[in-house]
N, C-alpha and C positions, 0 to 999 in steps of 0.2 A: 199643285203650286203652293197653294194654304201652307200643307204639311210641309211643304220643303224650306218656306219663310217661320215656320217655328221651331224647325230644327235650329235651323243656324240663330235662330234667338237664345233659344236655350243654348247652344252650342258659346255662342260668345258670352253669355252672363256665365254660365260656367267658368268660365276663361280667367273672370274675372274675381271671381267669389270663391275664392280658395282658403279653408281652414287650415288656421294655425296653431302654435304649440307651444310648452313652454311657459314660464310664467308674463303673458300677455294675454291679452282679450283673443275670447277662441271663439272664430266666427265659422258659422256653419250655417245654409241657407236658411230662413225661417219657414219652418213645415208649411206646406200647401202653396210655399209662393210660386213654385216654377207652374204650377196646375192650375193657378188664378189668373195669371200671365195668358195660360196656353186658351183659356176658358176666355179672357179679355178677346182675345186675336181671334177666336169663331163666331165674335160676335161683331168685327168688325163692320162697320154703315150700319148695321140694326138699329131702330131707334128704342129711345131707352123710354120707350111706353108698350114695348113687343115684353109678352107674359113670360117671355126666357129672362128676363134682367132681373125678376125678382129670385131666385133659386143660383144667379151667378152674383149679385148684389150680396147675397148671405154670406155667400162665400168667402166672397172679397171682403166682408166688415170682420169676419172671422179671420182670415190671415190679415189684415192690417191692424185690428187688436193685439195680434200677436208681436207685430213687428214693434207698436207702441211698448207693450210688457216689455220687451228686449231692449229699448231704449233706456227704459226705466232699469229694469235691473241690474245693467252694463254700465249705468251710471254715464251715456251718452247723452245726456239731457243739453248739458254745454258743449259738448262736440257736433252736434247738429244744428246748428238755432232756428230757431220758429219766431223769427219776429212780429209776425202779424196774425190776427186773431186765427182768419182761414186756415192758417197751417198748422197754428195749437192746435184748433179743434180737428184738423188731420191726422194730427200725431196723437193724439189721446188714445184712453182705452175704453169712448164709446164706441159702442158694436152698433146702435141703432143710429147713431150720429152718423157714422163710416157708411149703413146700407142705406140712408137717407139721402148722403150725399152722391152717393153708387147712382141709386136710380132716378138721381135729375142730369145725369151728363152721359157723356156718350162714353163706351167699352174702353176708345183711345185715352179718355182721359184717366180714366179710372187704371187702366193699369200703368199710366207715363207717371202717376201718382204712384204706384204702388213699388215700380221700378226706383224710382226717387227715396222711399223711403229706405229700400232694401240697400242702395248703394252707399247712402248716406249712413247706414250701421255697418256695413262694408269696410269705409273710412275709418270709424270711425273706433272698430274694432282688430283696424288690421295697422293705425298708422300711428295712435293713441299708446301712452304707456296705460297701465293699468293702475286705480288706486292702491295706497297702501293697505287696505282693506282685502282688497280684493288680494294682494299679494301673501297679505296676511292669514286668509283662507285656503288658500292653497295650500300652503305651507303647513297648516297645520293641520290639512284634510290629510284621512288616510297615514298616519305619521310621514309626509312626505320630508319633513325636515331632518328626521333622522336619518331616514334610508340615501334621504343624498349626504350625510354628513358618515352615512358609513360608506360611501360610493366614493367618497372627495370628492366631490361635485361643489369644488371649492367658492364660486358663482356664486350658485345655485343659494348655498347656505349666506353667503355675504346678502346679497337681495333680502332673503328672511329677514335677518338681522335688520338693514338698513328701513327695513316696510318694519319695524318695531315689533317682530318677534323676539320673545326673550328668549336668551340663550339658555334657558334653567329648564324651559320646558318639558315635561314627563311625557314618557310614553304606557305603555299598560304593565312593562315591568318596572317601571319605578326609570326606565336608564332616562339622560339627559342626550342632548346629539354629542357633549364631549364622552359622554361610556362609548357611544355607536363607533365617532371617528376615531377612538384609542382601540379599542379592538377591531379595527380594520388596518389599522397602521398610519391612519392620515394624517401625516403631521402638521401640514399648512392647515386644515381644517381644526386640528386640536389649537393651536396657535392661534388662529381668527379668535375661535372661540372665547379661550385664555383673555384675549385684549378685550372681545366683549360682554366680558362681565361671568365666563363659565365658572363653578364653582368649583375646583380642582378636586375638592374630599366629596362630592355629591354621592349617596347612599342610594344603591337599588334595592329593589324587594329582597336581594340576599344578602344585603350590606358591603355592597361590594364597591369599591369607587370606581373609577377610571386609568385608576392606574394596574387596578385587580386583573382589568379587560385588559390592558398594554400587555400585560405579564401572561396573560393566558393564550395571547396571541402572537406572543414572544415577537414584537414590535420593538426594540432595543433603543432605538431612535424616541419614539414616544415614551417611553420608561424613562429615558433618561431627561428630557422633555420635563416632564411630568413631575420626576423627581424634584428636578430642581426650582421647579414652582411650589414645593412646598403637598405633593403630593405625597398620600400615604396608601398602606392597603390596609385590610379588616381585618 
């Protein structure tokens, strides 16, 4: 019967706690929580002076530290509030604070506590835009800004832009995202760029502009584009 009531826990918090994609907060359970949950629930009535609270107490300060670190770095600090001392010092990243508080209250509390905090990063990662920081890292992790500026992932590049990416930005050969979307053909993407500030003659490691890529991708549209913004070749 135990087993069958932490199936369908897990089964519903699953339900609920679904990773996203995309430039937003990407929520994914925080490691150890469904296992602290399922560790809460076999200690159901135990009293929390029984020598099994201390090695499930560990546990539990160890994934609620965690969940605290994710707060923090998710920049969810105001999307969850902690008005009142008890809940700061719940949400913190003391680990002996968290198994102190563990092993004066009973299993139910300690994981309605743990459940509370995991939902509330939930919210707060799945309902929340993301800072411009954050948007700004993305973007220029992995050259993602280029590769969607050679994809037209016309969006995609706007967002960049708007979170104060510059448009001028190098990748490791020297291209800017206007070389990327000129030699892919994307003209609404070359255009964004154009208004936001792309430098039309911008030189790559073989001095090549973006009109060099237009012309070698025989893009005719963006050549002529290109042209008449004052573009040149090498």
């Amino acid at each position: 019967m135990k087993q069958r009531k932490l199936l369908i826990l897990s089964t519903m918090l699953g339900g609920v706690l679904l990773p996203l994609s995309g430039l937003t907060h990407h929520y994914t359970v925080t490691p150890g929580y469904f296992g602290t949950v399922n560790w809460a629930n076999s200690l159901n009535g135990v009293s929390f002076n029984d020598p099994r609270f201390n090695p499930y107490c560990s546990n539990y300060a160890q994934t609620a530290v965690k969940q605290a670190q994710r707060r923090i770095s998710q920049q969810c600090t105001s999307k969850i509030p902690t008005h009142t001392q008890p809940l700061k010092d719940r949400w913190n990243t003391n680990q002996w604070g968290h198994k102190g508080w563990c092993m004066s209250v009973s299993s139910h509390a300690s994981r309605n506590e743990l459940m509370q905090r995991e939902n509330g990063l939930k919210h707060c990662m799945t309902n929340h835009a993301p800072s411009n920081a954050q948007i700004r890292q993305a973007c220029l992790a992995n050259d993602n800004m280029h590769k969607k500026a050679a994809a037209g992932d016309y969006n995609y590049v706007k967002k960049c832009l708007d979170a104060g990416v510059h448009a001028n930005i190098r990748e490791g050969n020297n291209w800017t995202p206007l070389h990327s979307a000129a030699r892919n053909g994307r003209l609404n993407v070359v255009q964004l760029l154009m208004q936001r500030g792309a430098q039309v003659n911008a030189r790559d490691v073989t001095n090549r502009t973006p009109l060099d890529q237009a012309i070698a991708g025989s893009h005719w549209a963006v050549q002529n584009y290109l042209t008449s913004m004052g573009g040149v070749t090498r």
